[in-house]
N, C-alpha and C positions, 0 to 999 in steps of 0.2 A: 551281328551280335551286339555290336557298341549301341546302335539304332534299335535294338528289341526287333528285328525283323530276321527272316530268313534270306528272302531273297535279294541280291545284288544287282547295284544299279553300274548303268555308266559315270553318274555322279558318284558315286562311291568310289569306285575309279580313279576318277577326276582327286578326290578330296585325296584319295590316298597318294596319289602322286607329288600333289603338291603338300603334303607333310612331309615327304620323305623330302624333298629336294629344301622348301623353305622354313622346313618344320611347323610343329601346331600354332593352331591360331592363337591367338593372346587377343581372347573377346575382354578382359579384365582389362587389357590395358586403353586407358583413357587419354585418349590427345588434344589440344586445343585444335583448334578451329585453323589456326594460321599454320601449324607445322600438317595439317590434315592437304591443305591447301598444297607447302612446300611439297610434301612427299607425292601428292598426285602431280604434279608439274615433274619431277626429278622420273618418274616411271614414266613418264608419259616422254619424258626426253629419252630414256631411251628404247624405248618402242620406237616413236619417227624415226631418230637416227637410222636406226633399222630398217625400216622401212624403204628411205631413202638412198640406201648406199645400194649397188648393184652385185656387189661381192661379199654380203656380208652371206651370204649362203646361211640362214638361218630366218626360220619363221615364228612372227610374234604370236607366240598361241594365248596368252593372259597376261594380262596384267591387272594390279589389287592395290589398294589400298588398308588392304584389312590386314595387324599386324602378324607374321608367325618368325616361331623362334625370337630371334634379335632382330630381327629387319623391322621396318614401320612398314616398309610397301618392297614388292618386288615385281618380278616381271621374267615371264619363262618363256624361252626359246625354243622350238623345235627343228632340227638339224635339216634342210631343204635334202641333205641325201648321206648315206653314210661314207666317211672319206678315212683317208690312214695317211693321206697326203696334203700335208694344205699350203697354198701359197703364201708369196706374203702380200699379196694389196686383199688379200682375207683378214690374216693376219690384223691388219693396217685399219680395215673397217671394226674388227671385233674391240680396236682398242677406241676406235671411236666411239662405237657403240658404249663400252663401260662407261667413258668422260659423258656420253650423252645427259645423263643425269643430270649433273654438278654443273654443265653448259646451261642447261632449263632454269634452271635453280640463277644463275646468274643474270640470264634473260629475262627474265618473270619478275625478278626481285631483286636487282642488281647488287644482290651479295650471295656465296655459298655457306652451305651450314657445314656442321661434321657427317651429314649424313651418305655423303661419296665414302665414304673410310675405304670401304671392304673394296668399290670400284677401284680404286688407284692402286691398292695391294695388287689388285689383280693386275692392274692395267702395267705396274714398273714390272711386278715378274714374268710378263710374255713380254713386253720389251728389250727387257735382260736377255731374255731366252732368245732370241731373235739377232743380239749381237754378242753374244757368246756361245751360244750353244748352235744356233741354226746360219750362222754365215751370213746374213741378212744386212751389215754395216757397208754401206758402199765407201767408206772411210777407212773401216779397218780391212775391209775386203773377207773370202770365203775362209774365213777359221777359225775354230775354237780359242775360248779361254779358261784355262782352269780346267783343274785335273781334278774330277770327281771319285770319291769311294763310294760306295753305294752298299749296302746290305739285301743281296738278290733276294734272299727270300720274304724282306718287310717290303722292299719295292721303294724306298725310299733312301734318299741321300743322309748320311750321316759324316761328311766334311768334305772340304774343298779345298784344293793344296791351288794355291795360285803360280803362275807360270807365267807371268809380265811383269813390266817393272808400273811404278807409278805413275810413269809417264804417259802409259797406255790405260793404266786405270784412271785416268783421269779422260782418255778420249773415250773410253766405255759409258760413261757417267752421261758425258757430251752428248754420245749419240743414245743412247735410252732416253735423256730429256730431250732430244731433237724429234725421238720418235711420239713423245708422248705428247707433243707440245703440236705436233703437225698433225695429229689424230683430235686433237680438242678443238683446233682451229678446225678443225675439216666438220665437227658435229655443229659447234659453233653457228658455223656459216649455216648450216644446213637447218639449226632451228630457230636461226635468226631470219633469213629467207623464207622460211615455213613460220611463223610467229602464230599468226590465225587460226593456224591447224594442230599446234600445238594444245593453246587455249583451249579450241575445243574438244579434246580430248581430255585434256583436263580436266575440263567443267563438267564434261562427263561421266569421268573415273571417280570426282567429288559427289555426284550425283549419284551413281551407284556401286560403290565401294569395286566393284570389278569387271572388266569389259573382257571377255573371250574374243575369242580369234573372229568368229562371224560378225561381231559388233564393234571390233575394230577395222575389220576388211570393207565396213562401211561408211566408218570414218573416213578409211584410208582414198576410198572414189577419187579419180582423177589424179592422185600426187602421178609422177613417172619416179623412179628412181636414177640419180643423179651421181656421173663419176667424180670420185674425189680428186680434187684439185689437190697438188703436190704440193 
């Protein structure tokens, strides 16, 4: 109906999907030339990251440079299988994957912008989560922290009564930036070593505002994917 037509497409689909996940396009909004640039390099980093990690259990189905919602550029993942369990060198890849961006951005242009914001939000709270909630600290060892209340029926957290002293909030702190810091070195490495392939994906995504799954799966010819170094 938006289109004057009756019948529906797979692109219709497609569009609708991607409103719902990164919201409407923002064809109004106008970008220079160099941040068009930046923002294709940062999506473009984290696709490879992706690409290259053998656990990130997830498949790069698009990524755009065209802006929706708040974003300038994003990049949408598809699940390689439905899980209710997940490791942590998953875990470990997904947070590489978010740094992927802000790693390109430094690569390319030996400085970051603001435009990681939302990445690292994401990236410190599965971190956190990982050394207080899921036992994952090989420092603190298998235990929680922090006595949550929760409201069952919104599904969300409405406070946190803490149950350590400062001296342990302070090694929480340690190990969230140790995990975060060892997940951006590990994207790092990986599109500093990939530099070329990077670029041209880049150059491509700058070329045609957005590359789907089949036109990255051709980019992608020959990489292997590569375990991360600890």
């Amino acid at each position: 109906a938006r289109r004057n037509r009756k019948d529906i497409f797979l692109k219709d689909l497609e569009d609708a999907v991607d409103r719902v996940i990164a919201g409407p396009e923002k064809k109004s909004r106008v970008i220079s030339q160099r941040e068009k640039e930046i923002t294709a390099y940062h999506e473009s980093g984290h696709a490879l990251t992706a690409k290259m990690l053998p656990n990130a259990d997830a498949t790069v189905h698009k990524i755009s440079i065209i802006a929706r919602g708040m974003a300038e550029g994003w990049t949408r993942f598809l699940p390689s299988e439905d899980r209710h369990l997940y490791p942590k060198s998953q875990l470990d890849s997904t947070i590489a994957i978010l740094l992927g961006g802000r790693a390109a951005e430094e690569i390319a242009f030996n400085e970051v912008t603001t435009g990681a914001q939302k990445d690292l939000a994401e990236a410190t709270k599965l971190a956190r989560k990982m050394v207080t909630e899921y036992g994952m600290s090989d420092k603190l060892g298998p235990r929680t922290f922090g006595q949550r209340q929760e409201l069952v029926f919104l599904g969300r957290e409405i406070s946190e009564q803490r149950d350590y002293s400062d001296k342990i909030a302070q090694k929480i702190d340690e190990e969230v930036h140790n995990i975060i810091q060892r997940a951006y070195n590990t994207a790092k490495k990986i599109l500093t070593k990939n530099k070329a392939k990077l670029k041209q994906i880049a150059e491509e995504l700058i070329a045609h505002e957005t590359l789907e799954e089949s036109e990255l799966n051709k980019l992608f010819e020959g990489l292997t994917p590569q375990p991360a170094s600890s």
